[in-house]
N, C-alpha and C positions, 0 to 999 in steps of 0.2 A: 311636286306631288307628295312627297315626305311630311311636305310643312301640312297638307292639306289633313293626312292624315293624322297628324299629330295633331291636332286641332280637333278633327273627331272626335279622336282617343280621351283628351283630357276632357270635354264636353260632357261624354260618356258620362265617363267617372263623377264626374261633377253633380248630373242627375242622380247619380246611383247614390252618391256622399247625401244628396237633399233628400230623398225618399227614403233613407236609413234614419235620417236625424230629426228633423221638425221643419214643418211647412212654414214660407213667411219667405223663401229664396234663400236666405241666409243660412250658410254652413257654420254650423255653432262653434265647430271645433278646428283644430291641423285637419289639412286635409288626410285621408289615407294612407298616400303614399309617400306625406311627410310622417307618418305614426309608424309605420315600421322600422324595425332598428336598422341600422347604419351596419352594412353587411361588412365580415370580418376583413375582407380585402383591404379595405379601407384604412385598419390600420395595419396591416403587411404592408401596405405601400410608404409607410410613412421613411422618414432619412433612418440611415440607422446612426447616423451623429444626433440627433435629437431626442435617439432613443435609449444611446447607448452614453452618448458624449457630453452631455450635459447634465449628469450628476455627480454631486458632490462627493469627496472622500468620505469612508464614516470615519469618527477618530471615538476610540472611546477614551473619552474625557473625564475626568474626575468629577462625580457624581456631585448636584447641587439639589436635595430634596427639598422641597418647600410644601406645605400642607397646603395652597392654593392645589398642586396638584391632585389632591385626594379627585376619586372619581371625575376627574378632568382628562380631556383625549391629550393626548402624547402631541398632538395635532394642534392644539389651541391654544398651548402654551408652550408661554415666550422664552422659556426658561425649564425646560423640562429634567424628569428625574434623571435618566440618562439622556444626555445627547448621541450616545454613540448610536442610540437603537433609531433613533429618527433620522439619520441624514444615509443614501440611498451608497451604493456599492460604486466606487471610481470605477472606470476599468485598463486595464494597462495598454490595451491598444483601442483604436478608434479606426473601425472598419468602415469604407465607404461602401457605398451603394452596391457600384460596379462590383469591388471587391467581394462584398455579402453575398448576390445573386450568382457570382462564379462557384463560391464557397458553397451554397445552397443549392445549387445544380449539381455539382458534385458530390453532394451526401445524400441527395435524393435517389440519387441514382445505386448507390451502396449499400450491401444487404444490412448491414446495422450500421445505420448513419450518428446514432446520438451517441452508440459505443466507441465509434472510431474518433468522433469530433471530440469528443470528452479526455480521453488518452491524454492529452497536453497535460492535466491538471496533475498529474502524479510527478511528472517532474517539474511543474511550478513549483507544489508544494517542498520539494527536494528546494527548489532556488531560494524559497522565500526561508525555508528553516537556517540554510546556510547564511544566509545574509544576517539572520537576525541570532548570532548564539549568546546574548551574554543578557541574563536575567531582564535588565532593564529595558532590554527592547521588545520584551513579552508580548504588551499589546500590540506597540507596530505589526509582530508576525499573526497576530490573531486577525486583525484589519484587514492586511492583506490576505490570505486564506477567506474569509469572508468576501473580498472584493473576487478572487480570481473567480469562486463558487458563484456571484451573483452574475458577474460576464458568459460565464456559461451558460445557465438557467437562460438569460436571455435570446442567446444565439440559440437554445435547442429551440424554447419558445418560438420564435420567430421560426425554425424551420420545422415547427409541427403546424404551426399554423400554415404553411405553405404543403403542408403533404395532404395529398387526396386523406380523407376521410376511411377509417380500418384498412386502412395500407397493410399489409401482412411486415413489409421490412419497419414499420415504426413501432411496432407492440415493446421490442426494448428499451427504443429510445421512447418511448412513454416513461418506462421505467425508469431511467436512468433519469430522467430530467425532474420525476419526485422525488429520486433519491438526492439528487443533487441542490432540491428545491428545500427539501429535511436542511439535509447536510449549512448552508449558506445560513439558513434559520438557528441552526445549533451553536455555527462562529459565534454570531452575533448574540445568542444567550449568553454563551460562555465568557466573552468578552463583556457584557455588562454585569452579571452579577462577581465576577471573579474582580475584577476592578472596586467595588464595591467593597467582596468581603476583605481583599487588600487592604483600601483605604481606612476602614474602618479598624484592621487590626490596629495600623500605624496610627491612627489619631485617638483612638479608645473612644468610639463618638457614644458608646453604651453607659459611660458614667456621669454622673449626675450632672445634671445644665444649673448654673448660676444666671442670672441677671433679671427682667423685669418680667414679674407674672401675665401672662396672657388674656389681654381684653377683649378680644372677638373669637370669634367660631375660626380664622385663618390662623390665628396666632395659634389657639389651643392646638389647633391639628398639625400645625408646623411644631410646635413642641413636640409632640405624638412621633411625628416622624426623623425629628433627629435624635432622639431618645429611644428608639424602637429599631431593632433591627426586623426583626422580622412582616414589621410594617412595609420598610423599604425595600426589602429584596421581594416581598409581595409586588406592590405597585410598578417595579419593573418588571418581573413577569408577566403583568398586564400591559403596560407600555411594550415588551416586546411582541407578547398576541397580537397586539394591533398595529402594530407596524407591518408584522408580515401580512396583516389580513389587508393595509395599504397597499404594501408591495402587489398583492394579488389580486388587487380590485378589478383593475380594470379586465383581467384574465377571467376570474370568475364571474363578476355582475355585469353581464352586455345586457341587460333588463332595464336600463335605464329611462326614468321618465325622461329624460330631455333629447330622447332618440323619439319619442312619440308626439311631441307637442310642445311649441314656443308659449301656451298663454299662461296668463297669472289670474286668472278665473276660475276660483274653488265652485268644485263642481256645475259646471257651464252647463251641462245637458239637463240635469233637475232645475235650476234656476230658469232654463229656458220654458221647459214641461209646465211648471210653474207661470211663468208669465204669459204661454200661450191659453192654459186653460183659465186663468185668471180672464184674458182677452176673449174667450170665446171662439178661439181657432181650435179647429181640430186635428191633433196629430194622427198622421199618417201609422201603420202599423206602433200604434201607443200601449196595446197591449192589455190585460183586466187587471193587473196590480196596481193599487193605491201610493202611488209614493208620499215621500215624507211630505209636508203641508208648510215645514219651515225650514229656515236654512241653518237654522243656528248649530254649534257644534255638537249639542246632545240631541240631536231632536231625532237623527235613527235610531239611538238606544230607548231612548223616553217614547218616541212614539211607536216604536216598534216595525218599524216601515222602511222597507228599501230605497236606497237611491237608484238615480239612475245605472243602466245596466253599463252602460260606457264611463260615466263617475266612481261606479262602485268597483269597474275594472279597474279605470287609474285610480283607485284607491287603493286598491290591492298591491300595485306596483309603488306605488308610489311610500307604501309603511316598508315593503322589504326592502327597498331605496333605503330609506331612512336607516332602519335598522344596518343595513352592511354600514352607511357612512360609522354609525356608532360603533359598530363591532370593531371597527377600523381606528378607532380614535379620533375620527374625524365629525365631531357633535355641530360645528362652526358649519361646515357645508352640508351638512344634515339641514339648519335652521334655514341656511339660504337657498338649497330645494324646497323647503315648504312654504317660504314667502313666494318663492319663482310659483310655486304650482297656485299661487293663490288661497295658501292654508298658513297665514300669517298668526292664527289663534295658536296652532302647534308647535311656530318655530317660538312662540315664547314660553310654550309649555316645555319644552327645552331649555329653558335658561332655570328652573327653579331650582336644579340640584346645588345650583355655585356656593360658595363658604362665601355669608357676611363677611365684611371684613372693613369698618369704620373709623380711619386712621384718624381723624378728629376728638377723640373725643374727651380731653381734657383744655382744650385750646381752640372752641368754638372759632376764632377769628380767621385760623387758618384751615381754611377748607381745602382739602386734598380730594380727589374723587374718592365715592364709596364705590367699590363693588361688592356682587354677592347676592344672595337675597335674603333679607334678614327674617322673611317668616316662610324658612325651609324648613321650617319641622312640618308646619301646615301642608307645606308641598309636598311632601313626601309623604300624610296622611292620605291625601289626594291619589297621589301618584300612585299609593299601594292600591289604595283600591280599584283605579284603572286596570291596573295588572293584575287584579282579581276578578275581575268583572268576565266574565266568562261569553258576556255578547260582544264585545270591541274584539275586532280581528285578533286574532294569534300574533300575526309580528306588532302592532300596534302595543299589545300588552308587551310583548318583550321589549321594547323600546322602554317605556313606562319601567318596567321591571330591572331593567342593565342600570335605572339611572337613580331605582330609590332603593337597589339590595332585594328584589324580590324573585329568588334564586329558580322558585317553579315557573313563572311565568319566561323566563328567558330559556329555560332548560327545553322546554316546545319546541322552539324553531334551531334549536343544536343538534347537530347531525355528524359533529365531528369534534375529534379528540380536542384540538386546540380549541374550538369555539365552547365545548365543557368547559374545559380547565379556564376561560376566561370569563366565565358564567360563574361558575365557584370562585373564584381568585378575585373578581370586583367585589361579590357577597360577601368574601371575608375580610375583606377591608372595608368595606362599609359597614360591617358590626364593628370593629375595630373603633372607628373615627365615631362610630353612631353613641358608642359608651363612654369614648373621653368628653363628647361634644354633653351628654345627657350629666355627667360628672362633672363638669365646669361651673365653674360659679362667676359666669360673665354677659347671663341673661339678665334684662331687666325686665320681664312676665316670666311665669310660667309656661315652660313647652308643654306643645300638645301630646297627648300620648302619644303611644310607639304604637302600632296596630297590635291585634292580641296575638294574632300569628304569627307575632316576628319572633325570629328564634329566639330564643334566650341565652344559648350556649356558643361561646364564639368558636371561630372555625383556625386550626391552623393549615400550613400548605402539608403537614401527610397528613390532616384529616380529610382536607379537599383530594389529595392522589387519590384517599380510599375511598372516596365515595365517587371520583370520577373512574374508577376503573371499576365500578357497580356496574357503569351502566350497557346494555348491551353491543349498544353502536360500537363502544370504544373496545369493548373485549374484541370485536372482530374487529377493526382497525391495529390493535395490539400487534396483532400476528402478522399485521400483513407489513407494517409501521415498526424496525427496530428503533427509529431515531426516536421514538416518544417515549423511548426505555432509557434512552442515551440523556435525552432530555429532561425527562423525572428526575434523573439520580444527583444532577446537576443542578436543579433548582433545589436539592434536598440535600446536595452537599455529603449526599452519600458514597463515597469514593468507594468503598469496599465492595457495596452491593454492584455498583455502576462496571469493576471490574468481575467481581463472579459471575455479573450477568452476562459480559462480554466472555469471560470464558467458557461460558454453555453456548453463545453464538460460535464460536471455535468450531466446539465438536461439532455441529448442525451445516456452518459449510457459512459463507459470509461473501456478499458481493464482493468485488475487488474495489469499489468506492467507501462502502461502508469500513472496510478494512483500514483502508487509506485514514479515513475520519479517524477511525476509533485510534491508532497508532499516533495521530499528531496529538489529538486528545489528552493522550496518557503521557507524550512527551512535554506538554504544557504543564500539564498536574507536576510531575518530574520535576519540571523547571522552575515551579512558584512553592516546591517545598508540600504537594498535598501528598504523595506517596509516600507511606511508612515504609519500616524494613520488612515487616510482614507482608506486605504488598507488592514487595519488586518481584514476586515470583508468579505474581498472576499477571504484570505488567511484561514480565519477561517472556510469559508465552503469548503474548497479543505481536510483541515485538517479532520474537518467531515466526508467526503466522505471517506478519507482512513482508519480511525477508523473502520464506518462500515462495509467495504471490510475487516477488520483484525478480527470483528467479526464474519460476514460469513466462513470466512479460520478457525476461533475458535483458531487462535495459540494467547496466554496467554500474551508471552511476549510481542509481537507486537501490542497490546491492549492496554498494558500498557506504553510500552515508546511513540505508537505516541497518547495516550491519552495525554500525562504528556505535552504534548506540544499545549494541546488547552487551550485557556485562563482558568480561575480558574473555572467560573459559568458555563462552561458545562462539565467539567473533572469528576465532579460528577455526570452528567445526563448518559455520555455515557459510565463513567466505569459501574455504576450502571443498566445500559441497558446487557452489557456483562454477569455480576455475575449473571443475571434473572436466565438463564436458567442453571446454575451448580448447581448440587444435590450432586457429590461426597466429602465426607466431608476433604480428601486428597486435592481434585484440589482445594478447596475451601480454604483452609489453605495456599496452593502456590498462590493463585491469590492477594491475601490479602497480603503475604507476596512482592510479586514482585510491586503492589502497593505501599507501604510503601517504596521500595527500589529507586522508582523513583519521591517519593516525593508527592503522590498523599495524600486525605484526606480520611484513609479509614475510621474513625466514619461517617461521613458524605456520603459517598458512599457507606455503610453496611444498613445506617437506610433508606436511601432511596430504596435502591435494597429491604430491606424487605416491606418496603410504597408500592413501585410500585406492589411487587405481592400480597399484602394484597388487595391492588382494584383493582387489574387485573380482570374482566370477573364480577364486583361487581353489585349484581341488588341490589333491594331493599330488605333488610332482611325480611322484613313485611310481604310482600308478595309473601318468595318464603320459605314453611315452610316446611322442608325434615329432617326428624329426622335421616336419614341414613349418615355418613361420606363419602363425595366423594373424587373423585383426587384429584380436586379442591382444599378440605379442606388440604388434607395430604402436599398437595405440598407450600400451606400457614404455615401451622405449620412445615414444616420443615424449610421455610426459618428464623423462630427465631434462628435459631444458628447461621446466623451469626454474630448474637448480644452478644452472648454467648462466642465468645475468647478473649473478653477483657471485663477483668472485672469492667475497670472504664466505659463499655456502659451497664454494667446492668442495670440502670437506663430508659434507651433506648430501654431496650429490654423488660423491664416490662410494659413502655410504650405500644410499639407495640401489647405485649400480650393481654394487657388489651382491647385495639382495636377491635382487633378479636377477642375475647373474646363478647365481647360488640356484635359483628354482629352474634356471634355462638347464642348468648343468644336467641337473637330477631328472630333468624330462629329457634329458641327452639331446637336447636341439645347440648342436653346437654351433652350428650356423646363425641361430638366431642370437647367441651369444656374442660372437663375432660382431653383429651389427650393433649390438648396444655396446658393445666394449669402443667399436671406433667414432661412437657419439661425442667419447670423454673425450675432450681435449689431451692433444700429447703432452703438454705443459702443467699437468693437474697438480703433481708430487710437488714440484717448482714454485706453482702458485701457492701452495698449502704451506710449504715451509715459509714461504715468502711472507702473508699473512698472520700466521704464526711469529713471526721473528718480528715484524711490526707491533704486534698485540702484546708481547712477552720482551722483547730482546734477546730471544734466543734460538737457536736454531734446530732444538733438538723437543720434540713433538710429547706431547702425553701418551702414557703408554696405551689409550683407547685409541687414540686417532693414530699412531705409530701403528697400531695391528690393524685398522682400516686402511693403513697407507698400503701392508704390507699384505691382507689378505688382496687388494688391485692387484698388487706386483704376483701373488701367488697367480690368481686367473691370467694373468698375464703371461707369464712362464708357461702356463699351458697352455694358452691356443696357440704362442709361437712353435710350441714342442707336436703342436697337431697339425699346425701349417708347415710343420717342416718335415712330418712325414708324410704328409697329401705329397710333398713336392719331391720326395726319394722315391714316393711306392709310384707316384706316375710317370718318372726317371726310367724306374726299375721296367717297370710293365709293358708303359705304352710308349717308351721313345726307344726301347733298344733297334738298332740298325738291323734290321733284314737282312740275311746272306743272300746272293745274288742267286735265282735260278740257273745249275749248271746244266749249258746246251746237251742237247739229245748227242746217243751215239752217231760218230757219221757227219758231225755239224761242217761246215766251212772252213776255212781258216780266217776270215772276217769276225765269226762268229765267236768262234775260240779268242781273238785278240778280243772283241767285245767284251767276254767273258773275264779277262783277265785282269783287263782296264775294272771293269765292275767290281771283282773281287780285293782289286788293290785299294779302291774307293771307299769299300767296306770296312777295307778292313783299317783305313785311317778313319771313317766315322766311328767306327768299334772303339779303337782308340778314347778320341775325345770322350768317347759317350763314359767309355770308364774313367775318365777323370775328372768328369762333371760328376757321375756317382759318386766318385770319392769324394769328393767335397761336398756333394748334398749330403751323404752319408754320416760324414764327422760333423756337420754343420743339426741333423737330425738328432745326430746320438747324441751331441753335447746338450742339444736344448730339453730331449729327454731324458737326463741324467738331471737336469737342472732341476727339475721336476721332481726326482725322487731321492736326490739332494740338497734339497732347498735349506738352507742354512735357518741355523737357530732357531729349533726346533721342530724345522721340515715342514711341506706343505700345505697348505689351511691349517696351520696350525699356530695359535696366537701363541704370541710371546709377553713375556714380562704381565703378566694377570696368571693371580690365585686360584683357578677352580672357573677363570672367565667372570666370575664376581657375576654370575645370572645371567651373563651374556650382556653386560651394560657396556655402553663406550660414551666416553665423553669428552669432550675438545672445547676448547676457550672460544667462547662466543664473541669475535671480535669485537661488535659494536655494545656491546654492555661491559667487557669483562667480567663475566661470567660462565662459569663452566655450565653446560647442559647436555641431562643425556641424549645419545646417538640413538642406542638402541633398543630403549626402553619399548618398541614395538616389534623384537624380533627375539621374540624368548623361543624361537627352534631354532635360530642359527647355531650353536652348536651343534644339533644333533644335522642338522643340513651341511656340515662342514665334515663331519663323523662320516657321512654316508656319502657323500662327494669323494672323500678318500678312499672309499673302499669300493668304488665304483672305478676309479679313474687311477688309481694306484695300479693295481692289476692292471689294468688296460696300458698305461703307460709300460709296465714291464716288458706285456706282451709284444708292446709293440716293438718295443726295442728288441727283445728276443728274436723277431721277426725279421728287422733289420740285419743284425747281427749276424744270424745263422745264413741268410738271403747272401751275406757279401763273403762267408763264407772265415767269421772271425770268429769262429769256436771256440777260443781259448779265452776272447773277453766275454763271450754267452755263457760260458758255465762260471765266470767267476762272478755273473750276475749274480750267483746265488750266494754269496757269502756279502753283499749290499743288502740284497734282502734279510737275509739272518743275521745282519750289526743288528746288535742291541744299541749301538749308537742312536740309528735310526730306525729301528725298531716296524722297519714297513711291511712285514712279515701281522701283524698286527691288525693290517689292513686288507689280509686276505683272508677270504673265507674258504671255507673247506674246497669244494666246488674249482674256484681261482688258484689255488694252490697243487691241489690236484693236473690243472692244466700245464701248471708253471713247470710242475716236474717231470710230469711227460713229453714236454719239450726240452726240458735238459735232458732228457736220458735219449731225446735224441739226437740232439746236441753231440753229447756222449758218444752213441756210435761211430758217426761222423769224426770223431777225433780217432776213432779205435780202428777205424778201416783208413785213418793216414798215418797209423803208426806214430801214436798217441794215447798217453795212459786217459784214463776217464775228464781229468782235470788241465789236458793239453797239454802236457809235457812229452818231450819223445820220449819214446825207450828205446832203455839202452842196448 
């Protein structure tokens, strides 16, 4: 039944194709439903090994100019200016089908599928820089960057062409896949003309050519071009236009004649109209217009007369064909579309730009083939005015106009930045070659004139910038387009402008790909000697900018290699910005580790990442007094370890403790004190002399790092002096034994023995309890004596430093020997060691006074006060009015105490 109606169906159509076309049975043309293009599915189905897997590596090769190239496609020659810009992007993996369609199922489904697919590329480009660091292997890493960027572009490709149609999650990944489409386009700039201006420095190809004058129109312009710089880095700029506009053929032009029709019958439906009313048939809806009366090539301009409407359509299609093949560099399968469509007069109107070029001509005998066409002056008289001629189609003229220099006629059908600039960029090389060729003395006639409207003034490439950024398509392409900014300044060799420009994208805000480009960019320039010293400073804030993009993203290694690449004085500001926020004591051993492997300074980027969150959020200790441990604190005290995996920075790490320590003191968080004191290892003083006496041979410390040993030891002497009166006063308080309830009048005699047994119990816990006192007692007072006798010059109080010399300390940097300073970040530590004493001096007295008087040793509480008032130790100094005041109203009660046990004031009996 299916076949039956299929049978219908095509019937149908068939009728419908004969009553469209001309009577006689005969369908003149493809049928219909072979004339519509080949719907996009078609090629999404294709292998993605055929798509991906079978192109060549590019290599950019040392440049072989030949003046056969002049206005020849990149494409047609066998031997082109660069190779590296014709042979297509390798790619590192080769995805199968299966593979692809899992991969594309799963980013379809993802709110930004081309943003997340893309991500690989930033740590490629990390692999490929690594791989390749030593000058010589410059292109290889250009190559590759090129290849990783063209793999992607295809894989986005492929999966926009599988996404519905204004998909809301693809609008980015649009984005992304012209930035990345830019970006692939700009390697491969940079890697042809930098090659170039390379070789050319190394060979001096700009000084005068000796050997045999040139005989044809190839020679002179091959002369032209290895004697000319500015010639050659022209013609690649054009070879590279047209390679990308290869690359993007088949993406942009699905207009193709050979999706509409197999014949080779220049215009079949007029030849037919023609033979039919020739015969006296009468066509079917033929309509009241006259068409043309001959077939020959001129006869719709000459006669003035349309073609057929289905001829004049594939005629339409068939010049914009033509033209992309040329825009493309491809002139060869331009000619063989127009032999296929049966316009064999046009693919040879195509051939008349080529350079004569008569390798015979002193040695008749030996004939070599000629190629060329030797009366292209004629061709190009011709040709001009085709591309003047205001009735031959618009792309027709710009075909004619790309290939004789006729700069208005091609500028028509340009609609976009690169397709300008390769409108301008042929024009200019063809005045170029059009006045050595006119200047040559290797004709044997007279050439024909030039036309009158050909310019006279030749163009350079910033005359062509200026006049392609006239025009208004590319003003608004400008804005929306940084890489054609990136890409101007690089064909212009303008390094300065290329980075000023980049540092107004800075302030403006910058993709995270564009970023990525512009940083390996400036790494390259770097690498081949184009950055001056004036310029590392605009190079060093691009550098900047990508660091912090690599922090945002949090990936480790890309932190670390494009750190290692900013001068020395911020590699430590901004790896130490990164380490702030890792807590994991894992990632923290990897970050540290991959630092060190790229050469960074991790002592110096450890002490300062613990600096920075030591005074992160820091008010005044003074007056923010919270006895409770916050986040704050914890997330402080845990950044000491990273001072803690290398034990030649213990020194650094005792430092920093002692710091915060200093500010826990002064907000009186003695607790939280506590905890960061028992982070230190017990072994620290141990390790230090230890490292010390490796580094030196000797065991006795410098006197900054001796006062860093010895302010530890000072905090240390006081929390054991506070832990050891928490452990007297809650002795005292809360473990004295309870006397036993004695029973009621009247009780038992049960009751009473109960009693007694309790009482004797008591009074041997009593006992104990007072001689656990005693020993906490002497064990309390000795550690708080220690306190306010702390030797050689008493408590936070440095030794062996003048005035503390600004509060500097400095210790031998094991692994340089070098001394460097400690404390060059802590110019209030004196005055936090001043105030620490006068806080905790008093408090330590009192507490001992407390003790003292509590156990009922009067005679050592008042002779407290002649320690305070040594001028030895001078700790009288440290009391303020207030504290002093309190000190001596507890001795005066001290005092009575002694005077009602028959005791003069100072504990002595009387007599």
């Amino acid at each position: 039944m299916s076949g039956v109606q299929n049978a219908l169906l095509e019937d149908s159509l068939a009728r419908l194709d004969a009553a469209l076309g001309s009577p006689g049975g005969g369908v003149m043309r493809t049928p219909r439903a072979a004339r519509r293009p080949h719907p996009t599915g078609s090629k999404v189905g294709l292998d993605v090994i055929s798509m991906l897997g079978e192109e060549q590596s590019p290599s950019f090769s040392a440049p072989a100019v030949h003046a056969s190239h002049i206005g020849m496609s990149m494409m047609d020659s066998p031997s082109m200016i660069m190779e590296d810009v014709t042979a297509p992007p390798i790619h590192a993996t080769l995805l199968g089908d299966a593979t692809l369609d899992v991969t594309s199922a799963a980013l379809l489904a993802d709110d930004d599928p081309g943003v997340r697919a893309t991500q690989v590329l930033f740590s490629e480009f990390i692999n490929i820089m690594v791989a390749n660091p030593s000058e010589s292997q410059v292109w290889q890493e250009l190559e590759q960057y090129q290849s990783v960027c063209a793999q992607q572009v295809e894989v986005l490709a492929k999966l926009l062409r599988k996404a519905p149609r204004h998909h809301a999650n693809f609008t980015r990944t649009q984005q992304v896949y012209q930035q990345l489409l830019s970006e692939r386009n700009t390697w491969r700039l940079l890697g042809s003309l930098y090659m170039e201006r390379m070789g050319e420095e190394e060979n001096d190809k700009d000084s005068p050519m000796t050997g045999e004058e040139p005989t044809t129109d190839l020679t002179v312009v091959t002369r032209l071009y290895d004697t000319n710089r500015t010639i050659r880095e022209a013609q690649i700029v054009i070879d590279w236009l047209e390679k990308n506009a290869a690359d993007d053929f088949d993406r942009k032009f699905y207009d193709r004649v050979e999706y509409f029709g197999d014949t080779h019958i220049g215009w079949e439906n007029t030849l037919k109209s023609l033979k039919s009313e020739s015969s006296g048939v009468s066509i079917p809806f033929r309509g009241t217009r006259a068409l043309v009366t001959s077939l020959d090539p001129d006869a719709p301009v000459r006669q003035g007369r349309p073609l057929h409407d289905l001829d004049h359509e594939d005629e339409m299609r068939l010049m914009r064909c033509v033209f992309a093949y040329v825009r493309s560099g491809q002139v060869a399968a331009a000619e063989e579309l127009c032999v296929k469509a049966g316009h064999h007069w046009r693919a040879a109107t195509l051939e008349g730009w080529k350079l004569h070029h008569d390798p015979n001509p002193l040695d008749p005998s030996q004939r070599n083939p000629i190629s060329g066409n030797p009366y292209r002056d004629v061709w190009k008289a011709v040709a001009w005015r085709a591309a003047s001629d205001e009735r031959l189609p618009q792309y027709e003229r710009a075909i004619y106009g790309a290939l004789c220099g006729h700069l208005q006629a091609v500028l028509g059908v340009c609609h976009e930045w690169q397709d300008v600039l390769w409108a301008y960029s042929r024009t200019m090389v063809d005045q170029w070659v059009e006045e050595q060729l006119r200047g040559a003395a290797t004709h044997l006639r007279p050439l024909h004139p030039l036309p009158k409207d050909f310019p006279e003034e030749k163009l350079s490439m910033k005359a062509v910038f200026e006049a392609v950024e006239q025009r208004p398509e590319v003003q608004q392409q400008r804005r929306n387009n940084p890489y054609h900014l990136l890409q101007k300044y690089i064909i212009l060799d303008d390094v300065e402008s290329l980075l000023r420009e980049a540092h107004v994208w800075l302030n403006d805000g910058l993709a995270p790909h564009l970023l990525r480009c512009l940083t390996h960019v400036v790494l390259f320039l770097r690498k081949i000697g184009r950055i001056s010293q004036q310029q590392e400073s605009l190079c060093t804030d691009i550098l900047e900018a990508c660091v912090k993009e690599s922090i945002e993203r949090g990936d480790v290694e890309q932190v670390a290699w494009y750190t290692s690449v900013l001068p020395v004085w911020l590699q430590v500001e901004w790896y130490a910005r990164f380490l702030h926020n890792i807590t994991d004591d894992h990632h923290r051993r990897h970050a540290l580790q991959l630092a060190a492997t790229v050469g960074l300074d991790t002592r110096a980027i450890t002490s300062t990442v613990v600096t920075n969150i030591r005074l992160s959020g820091s008010r005044d200790p003074e007056s923010e007094v919270v006895s409770e441990t916050t986040g704050d604190d914890r997330v402080k005290i845990s950044a000491i370890d990273w001072l803690l995996y290398d034990p030649k920075q213990r020194i650094e790490a005792l430092r920093q403790a002692n710091a915060l320590m200093r500010t826990l003191l002064i907000s009186r968080k003695i607790g939280t004190a506590k905890i960061l004191f028992k982070k230190i290892p017990s072994d620290s003083v141990n390790v230090i002399i230890q490292e010390h006496e490796m580094e030196t041979g000797s065991r006795d410390l410098s006197p900054h790092a001796d006062n860093i040993v010895r302010e530890y030891l000072c905090i240390r002497t006081f929390l054991d002096a506070q832990d050891s009166f928490t452990d007297w006063f809650d002795h005292y308080h809360q473990k004295r034994p309870q006397p036993p309830k004695k029973p009621a009048a009247g009780s038992n005699f049960s009751q009473q023995v109960a009693y007694e047994q309790a009482e004797q119990q008591h009074k041997g816990e009593l006992d104990r309890w007072k001689h656990t006192l005693s020993l906490i007692t002497k064990t309390a007072c000795d550690r708080l004596y220690n306190v306010l006798l702390f030797p050689e010059g008493g408590w936070l109080v440095d030794s062996g430093l003048d005035d503390q010399e600004g509060d500097t300390s400095t210790v031998k940097d094991t692994s340089s020997s070098r001394e460097m300073r400690l404390d060059n970040q802590e110019p209030d530590r004196a005055q936090q060691m001043s105030v620490l004493r006068s806080i905790f001096i008093p408090q330590v007295t009192s507490l001992l006074q407390n003790i003292l008087h509590s156990t009922e040793n009067y005679k050592e509480s008042v002779r407290l006060a002649d320690i305070i008032a040594s001028e030895q130790h001078q700790l009288y100094k440290a009391f303020g009015s207030c504290e002093l005041q309190r000190f001596l109203m507890k001795l005066q009660e001290t005092s009575r105490e002694l005077l009602d046990r028959n005791c003069d004031a100072l504990g002595y009996p009387l007599q």
